[in-house]
C-alpha positions in Angstrom: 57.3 13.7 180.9 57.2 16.8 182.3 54.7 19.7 182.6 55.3 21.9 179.6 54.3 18.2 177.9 50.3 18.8 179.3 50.3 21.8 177.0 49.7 19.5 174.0 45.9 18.9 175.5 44.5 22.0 173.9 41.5 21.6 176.9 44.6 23.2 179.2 45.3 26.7 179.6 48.5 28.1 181.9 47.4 30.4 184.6 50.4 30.2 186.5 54.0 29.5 184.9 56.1 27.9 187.6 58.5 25.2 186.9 57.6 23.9 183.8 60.8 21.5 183.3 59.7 19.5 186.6 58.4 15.9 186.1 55.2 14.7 186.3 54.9 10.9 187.3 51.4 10.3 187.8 48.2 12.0 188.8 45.9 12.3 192.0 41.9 13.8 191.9 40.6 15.2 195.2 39.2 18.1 196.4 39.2 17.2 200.3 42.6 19.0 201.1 43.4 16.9 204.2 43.3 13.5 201.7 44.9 15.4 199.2 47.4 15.9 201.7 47.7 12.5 202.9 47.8 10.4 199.8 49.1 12.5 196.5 52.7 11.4 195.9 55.3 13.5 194.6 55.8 14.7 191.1 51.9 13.9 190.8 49.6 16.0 188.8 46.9 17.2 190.9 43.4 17.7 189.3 40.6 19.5 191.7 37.5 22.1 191.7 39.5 24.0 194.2 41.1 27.4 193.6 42.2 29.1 196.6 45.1 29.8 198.1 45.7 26.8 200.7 46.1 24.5 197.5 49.6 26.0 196.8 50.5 25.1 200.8 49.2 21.1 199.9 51.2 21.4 196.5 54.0 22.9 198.1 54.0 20.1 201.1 53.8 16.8 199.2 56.0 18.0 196.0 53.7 18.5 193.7 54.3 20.2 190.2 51.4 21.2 189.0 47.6 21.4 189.8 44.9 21.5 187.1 41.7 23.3 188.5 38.5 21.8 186.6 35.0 22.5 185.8 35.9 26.2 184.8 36.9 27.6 188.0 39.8 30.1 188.5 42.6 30.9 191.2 42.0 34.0 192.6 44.8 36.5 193.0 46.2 35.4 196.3 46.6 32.0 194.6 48.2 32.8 191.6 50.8 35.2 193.7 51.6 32.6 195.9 51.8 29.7 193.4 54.0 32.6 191.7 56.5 32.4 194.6 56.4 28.6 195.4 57.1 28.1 191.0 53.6 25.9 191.3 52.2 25.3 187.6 48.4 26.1 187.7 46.7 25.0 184.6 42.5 25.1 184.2 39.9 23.7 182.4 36.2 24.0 181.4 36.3 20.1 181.8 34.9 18.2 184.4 37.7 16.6 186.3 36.6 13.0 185.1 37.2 13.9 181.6 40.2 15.8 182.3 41.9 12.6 184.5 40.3 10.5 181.0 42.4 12.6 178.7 45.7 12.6 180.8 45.4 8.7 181.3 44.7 8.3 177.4 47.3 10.8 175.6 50.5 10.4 178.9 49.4 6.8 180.4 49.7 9.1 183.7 
């Protein structure tokens, strides 16, 4: 699958477009940058609570598409810019990230 698939969970919104043709593989939910960056794999949704701009640098380091930012929170400016320029996906949602990882593991078996 890729990430224009996620779009079908209506509890996703886009608020940044980047790559949308990449593949997503799997998923990985932390909000502890330095584990994020030690353990998410490549092609790897990436669900946290976080939503400034250092995320796009972890994305951008271990190859990952798209991040989904949970609990209602949203990327500030800087973030969106820079996710913007790095073609980084951010998507949100007013779920909690449980539920969120629930629904991607039901409807994409990620």
């Amino acid at each position: 699958m890729n990430v224009r698939d996620l779009l079908k969970l209506e509890d996703l919104k886009v608020a940044v477009e980047g790559d949308m043709d990449q593949e997503v593989t799997g998923g990985y939910m932390g909000d502890l940058l330095s584990v994020v960056m030690g353990n998410a794999e490549e092609g790897e949704a990436w669900i946290t609570i976080q939503s400034h701009v250092n995320i796009i640098a972890v994305a951008s380091l271990r190859g990952v598409p798209v991040i989904i930012i949970a609990h209602g929170f949203e990327p500030d400016e800087d973030t969106i810019e820079t996710a913007k320029d790095e073609e980084i996906t951010i998507m949100t949602t007013e779920l909690p990230p449980f539920q969120i990882a629930k629904k991607l593991i039901t409807e994409f078996g990620l």
